[in-house]
C-alpha positions, 0 to 999 in steps of 0.5 A, a space after each residue: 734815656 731808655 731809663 728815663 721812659 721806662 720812669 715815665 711809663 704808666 701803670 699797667 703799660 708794657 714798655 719794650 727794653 733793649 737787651 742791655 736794659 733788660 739784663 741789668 733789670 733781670 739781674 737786679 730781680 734775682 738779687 732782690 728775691 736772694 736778698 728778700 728786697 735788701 737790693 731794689 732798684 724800685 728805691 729811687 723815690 726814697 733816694 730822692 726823698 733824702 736828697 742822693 738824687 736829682 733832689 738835693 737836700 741835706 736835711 732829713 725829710 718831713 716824716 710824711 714825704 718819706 712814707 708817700 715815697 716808700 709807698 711806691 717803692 717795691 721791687 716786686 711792682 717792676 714785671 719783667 718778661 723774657 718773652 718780649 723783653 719788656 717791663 711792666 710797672 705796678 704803680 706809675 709812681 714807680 721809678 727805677 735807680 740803677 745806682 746800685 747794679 749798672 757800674 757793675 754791667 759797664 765794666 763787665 761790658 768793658 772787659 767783654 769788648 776787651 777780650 773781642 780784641 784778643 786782650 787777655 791781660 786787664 784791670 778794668 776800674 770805673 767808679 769804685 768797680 773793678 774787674 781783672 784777667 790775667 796778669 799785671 805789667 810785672 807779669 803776676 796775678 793781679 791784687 787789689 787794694 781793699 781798706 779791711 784786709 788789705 791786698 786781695 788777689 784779684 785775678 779773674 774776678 769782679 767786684 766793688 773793693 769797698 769803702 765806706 760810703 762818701 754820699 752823706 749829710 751830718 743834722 745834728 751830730 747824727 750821719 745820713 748815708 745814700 745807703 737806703 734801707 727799702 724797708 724802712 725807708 730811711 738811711 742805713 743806721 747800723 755800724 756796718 761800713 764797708 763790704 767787698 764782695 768777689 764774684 764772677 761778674 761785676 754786675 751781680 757782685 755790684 748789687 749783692 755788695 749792697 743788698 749786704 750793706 743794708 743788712 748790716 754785719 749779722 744778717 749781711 754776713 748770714 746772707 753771704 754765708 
């Protein structure tokens, strides 16, 4: 895939991207730099470390591979040019998951090739992210189904609904999530277990949904306010 050889590039070798790929990386930038680097999609190498990834495990890695991965993840190390539409990675070791940010742009797309054929009346839901326009079967404003509150109008929106995170190992009594913290290298530890965030597109409300899972409750709930 375009993803895999961008993973496969050099250090320090442009590498030309499609406009698709481009977009999704540019908007993961943005929310990288609104987050202070909470959202990276230069994570990957620590979600294969604790074993979300190709890598299976569910055992806490040793200490020592954790903090070889962490070195190579930084958002920061992914130069992107709007110019020539290509990235440029800081590190060869530096590898991209678009986990977090690509759903998100499928179902904006989805609703795009929707509405070019004159269908203005939709619910779009793929894989927990769901976008809305104008009215359901019953002809009424769309609401959605959301664990905290409850139902939530909906209509003209998108977002991730939320949910407390499925992808998870238990090592002695202590719970491991696919939510990785970039700064510290390891599983998210804190009490915070769902977020919904409503936005205008799918995509950047897919990857704000987890810049603010990272954080946690108070400093999630700084950044949204």
């Amino acid at each position: 895939s375009e993803l895999s050889q961008l993973n496969r590039q050099p250090a320090g070798q442009p590498l030309a991207l499609s406009a698709d790929l481009y977009a999704v990386l540019a908007a993961a930038s943005e929310v990288s730099a609104l987050s202070s680097g909470a959202f990276d999609v230069t994570v990957a190498p620590l979600v294969q470390a604790w074993g979300f990834g190709t890598e299976k495990r569910t055992a806490v890695p040793p200490a020592a591979q954790v903090q070889s991965r962490r070195a190579a993840v930084g958002w920061r190390g992914l130069r992107l040019d709007g110019g020539s539409l290509a990235a440029t990675k800081a590190r060869t070791d530096l590898h991209a998951d678009l986990g977090g940010i690509a759903k998100g742009y499928g179902v904006d797309r989805a609703a795009l090739a929707l509405e070019a054929l004159g269908i203005g009346d939709y619910m779009i839901e793929f894989g927990g992210e769901v976008r809305t326009r104008g009215r359901n079967a019953a002809a009424a404003p769309w609401r959605i189904g959301v664990e905290q509150p409850g139902v939530v109008p909906w209509s003209g929106r998108g977002g991730p609904p939320g949910g407390e995170p499925r992808h998870f190992f238990i090592q002695d009594g202590r719970r491991f999530s696919h939510e990785i913290d970039p700064a510290q290298g390891t599983p998210i530890s804190h009490a915070l277990c769902s977020v919904t965030v409503v936005a205008d597109d799918c995509m950047r409300a897919d990857a704000i949904a987890t810049a603010l899972i990272v954080l946690g409750a108070e400093r999630g709930r700084a950044l949204a306010e």
